[in-house]
mmJSON file of the N, C-alpha and C atoms, coordinates in Angstrom:
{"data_MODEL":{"atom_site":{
"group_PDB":["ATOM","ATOM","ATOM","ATOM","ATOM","ATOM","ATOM","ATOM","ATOM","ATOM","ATOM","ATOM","ATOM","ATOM","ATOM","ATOM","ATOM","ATOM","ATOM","ATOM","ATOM","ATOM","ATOM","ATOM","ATOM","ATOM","ATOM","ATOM","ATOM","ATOM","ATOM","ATOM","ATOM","ATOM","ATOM","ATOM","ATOM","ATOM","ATOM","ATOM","ATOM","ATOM","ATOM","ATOM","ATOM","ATOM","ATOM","ATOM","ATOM","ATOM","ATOM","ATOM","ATOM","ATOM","ATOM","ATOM","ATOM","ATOM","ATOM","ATOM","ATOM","ATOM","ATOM","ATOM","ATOM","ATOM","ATOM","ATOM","ATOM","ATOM","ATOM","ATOM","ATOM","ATOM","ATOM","ATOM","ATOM","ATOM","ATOM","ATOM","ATOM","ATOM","ATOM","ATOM","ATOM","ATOM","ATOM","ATOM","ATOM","ATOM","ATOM","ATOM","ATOM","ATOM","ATOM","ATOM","ATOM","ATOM","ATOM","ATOM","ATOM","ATOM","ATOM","ATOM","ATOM","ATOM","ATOM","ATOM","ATOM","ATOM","ATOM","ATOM","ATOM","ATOM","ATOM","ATOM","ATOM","ATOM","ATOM","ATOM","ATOM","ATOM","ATOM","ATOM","ATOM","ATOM","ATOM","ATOM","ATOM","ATOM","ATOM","ATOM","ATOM","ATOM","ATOM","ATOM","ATOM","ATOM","ATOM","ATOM","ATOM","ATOM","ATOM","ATOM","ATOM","ATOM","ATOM","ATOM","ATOM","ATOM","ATOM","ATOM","ATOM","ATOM","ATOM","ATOM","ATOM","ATOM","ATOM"],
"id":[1,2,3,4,5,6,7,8,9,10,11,12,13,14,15,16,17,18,19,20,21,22,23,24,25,26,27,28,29,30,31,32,33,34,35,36,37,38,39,40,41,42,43,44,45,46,47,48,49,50,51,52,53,54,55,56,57,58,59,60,61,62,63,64,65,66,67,68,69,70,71,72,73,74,75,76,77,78,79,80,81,82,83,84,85,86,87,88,89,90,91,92,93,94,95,96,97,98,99,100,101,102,103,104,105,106,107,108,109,110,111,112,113,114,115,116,117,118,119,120,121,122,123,124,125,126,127,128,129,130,131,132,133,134,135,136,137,138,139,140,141,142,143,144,145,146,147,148,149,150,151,152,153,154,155,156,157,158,159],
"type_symbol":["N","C","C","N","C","C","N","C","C","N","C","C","N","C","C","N","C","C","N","C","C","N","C","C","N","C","C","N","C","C","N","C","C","N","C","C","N","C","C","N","C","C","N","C","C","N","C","C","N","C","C","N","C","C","N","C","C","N","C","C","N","C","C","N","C","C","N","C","C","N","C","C","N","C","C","N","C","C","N","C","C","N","C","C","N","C","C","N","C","C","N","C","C","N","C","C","N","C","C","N","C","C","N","C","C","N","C","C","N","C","C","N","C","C","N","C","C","N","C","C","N","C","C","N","C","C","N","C","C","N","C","C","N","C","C","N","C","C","N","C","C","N","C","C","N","C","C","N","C","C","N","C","C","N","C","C","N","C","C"],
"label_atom_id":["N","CA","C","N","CA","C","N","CA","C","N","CA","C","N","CA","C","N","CA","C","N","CA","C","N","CA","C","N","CA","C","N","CA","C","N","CA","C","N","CA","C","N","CA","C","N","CA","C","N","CA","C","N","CA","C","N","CA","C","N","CA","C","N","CA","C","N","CA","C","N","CA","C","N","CA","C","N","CA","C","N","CA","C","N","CA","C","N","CA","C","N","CA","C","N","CA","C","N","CA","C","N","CA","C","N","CA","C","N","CA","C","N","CA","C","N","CA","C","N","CA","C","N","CA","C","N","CA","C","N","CA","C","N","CA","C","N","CA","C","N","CA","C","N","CA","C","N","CA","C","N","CA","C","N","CA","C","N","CA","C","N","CA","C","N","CA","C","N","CA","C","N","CA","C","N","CA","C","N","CA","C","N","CA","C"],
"label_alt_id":[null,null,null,null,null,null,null,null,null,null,null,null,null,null,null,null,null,null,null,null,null,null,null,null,null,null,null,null,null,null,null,null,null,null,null,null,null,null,null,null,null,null,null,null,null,null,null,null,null,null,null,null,null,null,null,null,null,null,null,null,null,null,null,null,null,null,null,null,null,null,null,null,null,null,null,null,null,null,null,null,null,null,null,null,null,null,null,null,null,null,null,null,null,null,null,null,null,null,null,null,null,null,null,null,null,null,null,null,null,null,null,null,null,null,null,null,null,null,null,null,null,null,null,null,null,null,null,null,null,null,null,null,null,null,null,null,null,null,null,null,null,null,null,null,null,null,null,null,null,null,null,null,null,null,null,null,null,null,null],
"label_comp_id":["UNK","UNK","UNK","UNK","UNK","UNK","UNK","UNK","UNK","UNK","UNK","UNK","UNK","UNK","UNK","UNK","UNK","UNK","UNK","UNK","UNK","UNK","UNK","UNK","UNK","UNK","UNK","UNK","UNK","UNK","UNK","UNK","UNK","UNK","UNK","UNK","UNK","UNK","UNK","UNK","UNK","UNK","UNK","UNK","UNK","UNK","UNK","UNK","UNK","UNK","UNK","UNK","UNK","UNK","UNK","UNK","UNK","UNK","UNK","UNK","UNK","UNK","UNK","UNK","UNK","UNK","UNK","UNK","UNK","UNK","UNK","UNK","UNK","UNK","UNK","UNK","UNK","UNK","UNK","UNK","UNK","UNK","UNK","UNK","UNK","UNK","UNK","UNK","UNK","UNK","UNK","UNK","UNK","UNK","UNK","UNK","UNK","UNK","UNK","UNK","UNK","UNK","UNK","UNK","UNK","UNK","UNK","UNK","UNK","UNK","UNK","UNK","UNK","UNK","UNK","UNK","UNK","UNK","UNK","UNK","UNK","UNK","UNK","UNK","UNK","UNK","UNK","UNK","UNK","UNK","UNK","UNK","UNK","UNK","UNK","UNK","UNK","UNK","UNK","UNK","UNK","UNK","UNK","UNK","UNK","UNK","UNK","UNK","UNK","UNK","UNK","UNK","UNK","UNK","UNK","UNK","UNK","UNK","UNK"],
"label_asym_id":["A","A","A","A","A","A","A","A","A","A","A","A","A","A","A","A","A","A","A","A","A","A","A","A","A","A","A","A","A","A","A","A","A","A","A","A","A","A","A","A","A","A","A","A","A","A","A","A","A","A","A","A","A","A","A","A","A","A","A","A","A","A","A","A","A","A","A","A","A","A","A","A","A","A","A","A","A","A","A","A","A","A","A","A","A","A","A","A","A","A","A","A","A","A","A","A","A","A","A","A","A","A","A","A","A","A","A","A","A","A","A","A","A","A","A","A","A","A","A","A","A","A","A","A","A","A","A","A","A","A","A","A","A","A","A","A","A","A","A","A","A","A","A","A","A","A","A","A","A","A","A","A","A","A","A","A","A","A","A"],
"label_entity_id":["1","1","1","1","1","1","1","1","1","1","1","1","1","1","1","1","1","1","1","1","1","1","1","1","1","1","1","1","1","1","1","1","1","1","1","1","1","1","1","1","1","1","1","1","1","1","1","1","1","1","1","1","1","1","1","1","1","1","1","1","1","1","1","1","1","1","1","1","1","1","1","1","1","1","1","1","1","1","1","1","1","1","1","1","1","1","1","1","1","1","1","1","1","1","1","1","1","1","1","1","1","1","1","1","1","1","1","1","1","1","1","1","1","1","1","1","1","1","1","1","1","1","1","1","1","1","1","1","1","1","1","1","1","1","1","1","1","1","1","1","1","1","1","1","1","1","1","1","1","1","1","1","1","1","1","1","1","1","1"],
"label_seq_id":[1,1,1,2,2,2,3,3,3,4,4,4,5,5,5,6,6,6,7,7,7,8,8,8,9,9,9,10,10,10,11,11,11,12,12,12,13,13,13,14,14,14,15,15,15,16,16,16,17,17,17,18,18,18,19,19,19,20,20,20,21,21,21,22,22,22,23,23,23,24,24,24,25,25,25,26,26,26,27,27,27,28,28,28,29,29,29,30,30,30,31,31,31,32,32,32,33,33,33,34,34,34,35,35,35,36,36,36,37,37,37,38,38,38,39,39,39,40,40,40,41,41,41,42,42,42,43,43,43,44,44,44,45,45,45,46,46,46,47,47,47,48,48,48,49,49,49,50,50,50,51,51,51,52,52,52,53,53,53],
"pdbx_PDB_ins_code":[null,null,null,null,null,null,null,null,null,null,null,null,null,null,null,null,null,null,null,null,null,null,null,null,null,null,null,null,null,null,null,null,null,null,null,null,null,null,null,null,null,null,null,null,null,null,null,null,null,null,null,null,null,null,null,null,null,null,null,null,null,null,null,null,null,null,null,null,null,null,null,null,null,null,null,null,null,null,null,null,null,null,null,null,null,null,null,null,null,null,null,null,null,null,null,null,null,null,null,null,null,null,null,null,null,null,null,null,null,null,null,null,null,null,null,null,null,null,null,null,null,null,null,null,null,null,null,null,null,null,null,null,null,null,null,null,null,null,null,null,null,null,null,null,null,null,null,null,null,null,null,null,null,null,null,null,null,null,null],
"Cartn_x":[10.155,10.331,11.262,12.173,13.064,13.176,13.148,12.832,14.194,13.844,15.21,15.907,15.56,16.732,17.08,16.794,17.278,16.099,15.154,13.757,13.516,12.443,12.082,10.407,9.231,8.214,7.888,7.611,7.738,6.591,6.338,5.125,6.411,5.037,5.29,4.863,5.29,4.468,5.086,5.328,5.172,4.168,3.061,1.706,0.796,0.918,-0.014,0.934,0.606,1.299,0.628,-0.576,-1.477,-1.956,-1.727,-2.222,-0.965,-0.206,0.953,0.136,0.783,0.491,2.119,1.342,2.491,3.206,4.372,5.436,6.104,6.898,7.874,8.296,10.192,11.392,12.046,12.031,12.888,14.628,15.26,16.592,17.077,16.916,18.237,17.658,16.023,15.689,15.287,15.68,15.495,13.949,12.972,11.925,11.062,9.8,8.965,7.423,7.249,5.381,5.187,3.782,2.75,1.993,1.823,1.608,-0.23,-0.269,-2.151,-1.401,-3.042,-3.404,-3.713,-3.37,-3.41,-2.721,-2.61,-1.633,-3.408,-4.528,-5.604,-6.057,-5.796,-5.86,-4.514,-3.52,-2.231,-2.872,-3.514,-3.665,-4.734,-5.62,-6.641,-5.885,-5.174,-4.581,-3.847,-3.26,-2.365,-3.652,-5.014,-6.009,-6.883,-6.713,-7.903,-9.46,-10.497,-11.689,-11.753,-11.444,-11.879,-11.051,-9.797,-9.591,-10.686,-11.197,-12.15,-13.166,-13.435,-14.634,-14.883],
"Cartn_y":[20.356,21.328,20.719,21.204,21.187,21.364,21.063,21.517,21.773,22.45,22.995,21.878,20.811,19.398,18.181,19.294,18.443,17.167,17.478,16.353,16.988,16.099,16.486,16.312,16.993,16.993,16.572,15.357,14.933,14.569,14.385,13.71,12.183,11.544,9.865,9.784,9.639,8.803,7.298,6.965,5.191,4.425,4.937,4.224,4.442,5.855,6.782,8.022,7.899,9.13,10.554,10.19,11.545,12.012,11.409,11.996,11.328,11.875,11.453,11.398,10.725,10.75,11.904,12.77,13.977,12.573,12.836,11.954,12.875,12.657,13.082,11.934,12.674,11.841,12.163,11.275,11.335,10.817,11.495,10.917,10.483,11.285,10.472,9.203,8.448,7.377,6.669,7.287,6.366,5.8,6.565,6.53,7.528,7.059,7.519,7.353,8.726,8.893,9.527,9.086,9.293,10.47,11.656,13.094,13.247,13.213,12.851,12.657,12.111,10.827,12.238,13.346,14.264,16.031,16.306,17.649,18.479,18.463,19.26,18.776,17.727,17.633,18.253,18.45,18.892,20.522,20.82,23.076,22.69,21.902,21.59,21.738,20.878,20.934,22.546,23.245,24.244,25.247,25.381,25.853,25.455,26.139,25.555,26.536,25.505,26.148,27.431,27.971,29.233,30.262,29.853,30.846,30.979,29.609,30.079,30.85,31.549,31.875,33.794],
"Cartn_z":[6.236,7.283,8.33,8.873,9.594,11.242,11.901,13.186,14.14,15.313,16.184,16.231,16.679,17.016,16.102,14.732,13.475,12.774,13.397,12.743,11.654,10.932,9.559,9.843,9.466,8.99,7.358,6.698,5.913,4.951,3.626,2.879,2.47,2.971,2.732,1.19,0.376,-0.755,-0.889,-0.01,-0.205,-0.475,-0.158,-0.132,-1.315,-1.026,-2.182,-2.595,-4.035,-4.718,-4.89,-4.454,-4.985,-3.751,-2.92,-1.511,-0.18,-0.341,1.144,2.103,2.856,4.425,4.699,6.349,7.087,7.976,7.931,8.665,10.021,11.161,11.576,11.569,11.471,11.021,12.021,13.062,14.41,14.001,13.423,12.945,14.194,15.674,16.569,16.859,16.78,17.214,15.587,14.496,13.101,12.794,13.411,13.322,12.749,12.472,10.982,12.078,12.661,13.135,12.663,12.462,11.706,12.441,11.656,11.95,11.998,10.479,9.876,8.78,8.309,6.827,5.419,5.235,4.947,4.715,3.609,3.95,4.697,4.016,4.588,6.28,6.397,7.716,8.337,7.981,8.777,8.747,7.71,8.032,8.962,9.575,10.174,11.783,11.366,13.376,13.553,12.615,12.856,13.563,13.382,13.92,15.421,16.265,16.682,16.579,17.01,16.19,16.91,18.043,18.551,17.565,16.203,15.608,14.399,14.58,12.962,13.131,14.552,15.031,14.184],
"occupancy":[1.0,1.0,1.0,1.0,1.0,1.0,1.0,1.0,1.0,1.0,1.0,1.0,1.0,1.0,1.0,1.0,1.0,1.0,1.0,1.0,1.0,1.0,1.0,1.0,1.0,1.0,1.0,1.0,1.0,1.0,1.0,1.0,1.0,1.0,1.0,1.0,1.0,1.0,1.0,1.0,1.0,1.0,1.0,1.0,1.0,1.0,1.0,1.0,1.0,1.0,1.0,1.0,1.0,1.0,1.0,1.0,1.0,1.0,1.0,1.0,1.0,1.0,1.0,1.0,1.0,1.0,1.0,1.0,1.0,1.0,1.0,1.0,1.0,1.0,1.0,1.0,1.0,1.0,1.0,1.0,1.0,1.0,1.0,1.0,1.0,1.0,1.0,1.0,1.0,1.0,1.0,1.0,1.0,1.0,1.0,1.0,1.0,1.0,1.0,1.0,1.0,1.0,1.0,1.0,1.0,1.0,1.0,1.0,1.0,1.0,1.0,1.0,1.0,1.0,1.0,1.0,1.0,1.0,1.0,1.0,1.0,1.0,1.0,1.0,1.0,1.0,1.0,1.0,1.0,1.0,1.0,1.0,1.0,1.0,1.0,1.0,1.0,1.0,1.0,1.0,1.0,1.0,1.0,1.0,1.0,1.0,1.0,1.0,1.0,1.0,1.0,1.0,1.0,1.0,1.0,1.0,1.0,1.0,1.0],
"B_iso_or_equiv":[0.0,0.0,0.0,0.0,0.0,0.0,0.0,0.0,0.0,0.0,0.0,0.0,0.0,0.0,0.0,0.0,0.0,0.0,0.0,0.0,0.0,0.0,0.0,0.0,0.0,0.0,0.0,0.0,0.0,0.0,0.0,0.0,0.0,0.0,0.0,0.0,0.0,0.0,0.0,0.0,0.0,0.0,0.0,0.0,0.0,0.0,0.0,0.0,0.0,0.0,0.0,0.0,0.0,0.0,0.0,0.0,0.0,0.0,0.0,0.0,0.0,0.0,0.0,0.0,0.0,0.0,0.0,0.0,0.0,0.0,0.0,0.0,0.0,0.0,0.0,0.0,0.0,0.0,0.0,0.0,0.0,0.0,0.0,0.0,0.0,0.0,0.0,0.0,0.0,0.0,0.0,0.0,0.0,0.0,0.0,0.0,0.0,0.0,0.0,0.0,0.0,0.0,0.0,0.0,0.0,0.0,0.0,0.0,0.0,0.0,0.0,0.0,0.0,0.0,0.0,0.0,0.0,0.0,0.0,0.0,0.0,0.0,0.0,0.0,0.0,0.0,0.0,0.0,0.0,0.0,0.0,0.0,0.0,0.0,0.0,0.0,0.0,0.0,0.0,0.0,0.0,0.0,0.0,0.0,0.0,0.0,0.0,0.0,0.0,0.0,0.0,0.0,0.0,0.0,0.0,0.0,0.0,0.0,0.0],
"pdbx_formal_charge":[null,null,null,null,null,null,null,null,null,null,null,null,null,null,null,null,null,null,null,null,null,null,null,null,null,null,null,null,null,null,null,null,null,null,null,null,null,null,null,null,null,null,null,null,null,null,null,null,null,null,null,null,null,null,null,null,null,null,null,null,null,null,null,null,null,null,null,null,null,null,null,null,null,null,null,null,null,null,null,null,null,null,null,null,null,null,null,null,null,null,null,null,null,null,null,null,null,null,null,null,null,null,null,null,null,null,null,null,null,null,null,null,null,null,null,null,null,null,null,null,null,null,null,null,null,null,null,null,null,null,null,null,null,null,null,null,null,null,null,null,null,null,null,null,null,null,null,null,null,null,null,null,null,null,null,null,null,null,null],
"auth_seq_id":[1,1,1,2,2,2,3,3,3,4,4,4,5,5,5,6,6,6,7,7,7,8,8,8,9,9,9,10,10,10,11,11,11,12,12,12,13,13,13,14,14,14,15,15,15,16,16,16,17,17,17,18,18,18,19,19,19,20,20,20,21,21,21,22,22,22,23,23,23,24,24,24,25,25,25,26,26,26,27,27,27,28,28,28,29,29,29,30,30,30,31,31,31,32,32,32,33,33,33,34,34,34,35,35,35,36,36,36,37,37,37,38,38,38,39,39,39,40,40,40,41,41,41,42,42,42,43,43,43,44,44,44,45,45,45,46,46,46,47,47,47,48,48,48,49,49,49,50,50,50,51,51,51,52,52,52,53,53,53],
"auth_comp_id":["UNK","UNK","UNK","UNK","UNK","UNK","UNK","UNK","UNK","UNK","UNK","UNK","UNK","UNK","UNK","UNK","UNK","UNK","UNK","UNK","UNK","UNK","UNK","UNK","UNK","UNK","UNK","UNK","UNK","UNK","UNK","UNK","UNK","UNK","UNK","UNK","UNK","UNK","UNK","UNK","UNK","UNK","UNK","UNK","UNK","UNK","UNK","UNK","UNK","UNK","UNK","UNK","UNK","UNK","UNK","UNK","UNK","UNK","UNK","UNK","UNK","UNK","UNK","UNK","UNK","UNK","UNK","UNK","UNK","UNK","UNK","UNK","UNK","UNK","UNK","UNK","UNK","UNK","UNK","UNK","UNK","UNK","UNK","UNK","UNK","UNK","UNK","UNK","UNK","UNK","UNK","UNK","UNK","UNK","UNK","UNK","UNK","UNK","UNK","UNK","UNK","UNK","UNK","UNK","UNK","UNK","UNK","UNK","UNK","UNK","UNK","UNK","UNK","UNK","UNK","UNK","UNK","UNK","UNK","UNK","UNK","UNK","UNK","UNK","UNK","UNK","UNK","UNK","UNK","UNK","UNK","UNK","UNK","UNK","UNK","UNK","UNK","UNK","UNK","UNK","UNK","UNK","UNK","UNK","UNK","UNK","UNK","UNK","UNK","UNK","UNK","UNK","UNK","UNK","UNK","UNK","UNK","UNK","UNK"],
"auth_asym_id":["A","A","A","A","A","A","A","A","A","A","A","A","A","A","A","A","A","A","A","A","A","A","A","A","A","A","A","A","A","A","A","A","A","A","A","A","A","A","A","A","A","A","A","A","A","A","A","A","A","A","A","A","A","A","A","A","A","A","A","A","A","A","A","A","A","A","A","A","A","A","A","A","A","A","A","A","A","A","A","A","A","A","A","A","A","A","A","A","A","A","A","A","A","A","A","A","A","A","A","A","A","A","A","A","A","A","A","A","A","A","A","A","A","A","A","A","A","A","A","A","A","A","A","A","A","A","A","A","A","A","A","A","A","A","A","A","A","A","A","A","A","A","A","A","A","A","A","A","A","A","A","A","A","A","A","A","A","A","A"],
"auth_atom_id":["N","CA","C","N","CA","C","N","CA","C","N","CA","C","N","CA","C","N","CA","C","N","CA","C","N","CA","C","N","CA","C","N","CA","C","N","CA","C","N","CA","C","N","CA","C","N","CA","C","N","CA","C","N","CA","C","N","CA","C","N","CA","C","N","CA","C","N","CA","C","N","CA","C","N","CA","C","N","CA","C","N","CA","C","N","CA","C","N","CA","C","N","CA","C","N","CA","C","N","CA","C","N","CA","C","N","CA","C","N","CA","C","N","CA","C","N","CA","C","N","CA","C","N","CA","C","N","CA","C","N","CA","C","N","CA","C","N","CA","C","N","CA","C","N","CA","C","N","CA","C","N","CA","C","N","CA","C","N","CA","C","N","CA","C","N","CA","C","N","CA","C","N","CA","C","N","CA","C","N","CA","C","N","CA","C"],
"pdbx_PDB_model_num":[1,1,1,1,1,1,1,1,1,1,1,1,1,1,1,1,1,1,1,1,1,1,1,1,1,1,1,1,1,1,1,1,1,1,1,1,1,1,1,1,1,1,1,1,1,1,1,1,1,1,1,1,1,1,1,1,1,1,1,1,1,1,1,1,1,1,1,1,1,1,1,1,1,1,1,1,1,1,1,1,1,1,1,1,1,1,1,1,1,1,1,1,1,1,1,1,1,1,1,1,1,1,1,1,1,1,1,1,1,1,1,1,1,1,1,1,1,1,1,1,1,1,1,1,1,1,1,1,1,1,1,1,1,1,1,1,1,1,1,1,1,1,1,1,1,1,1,1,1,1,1,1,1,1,1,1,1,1,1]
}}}
């Protein structure tokens, strides 16, 4: 996924192949943060609990 100022939302499989870790890819600072340890934890944050209500 792509974002307005050219970042990337990313799956890491460097570590693990069967379960990535979510990355952002800060290209103008060449840096790699760490989003969550999970794609099911990433639909987890897109919620908060007052929508699961």
């Amino acid at each position: 996924m792509l974002d307005p100022f050219g970042n990337y939302l990313c799956f890491d499989y460097r570590n693990n192949h069967s379960s990535p870790k979510i990355v952002f890819l800060n290209h103008e600072e060449e840096a790699l943060l760490l989003v969550c340890d999970t794609f099911n934890d990433l639909l987890k944050q897109l919620y908060s609990k007052e929508d699961t209500k």
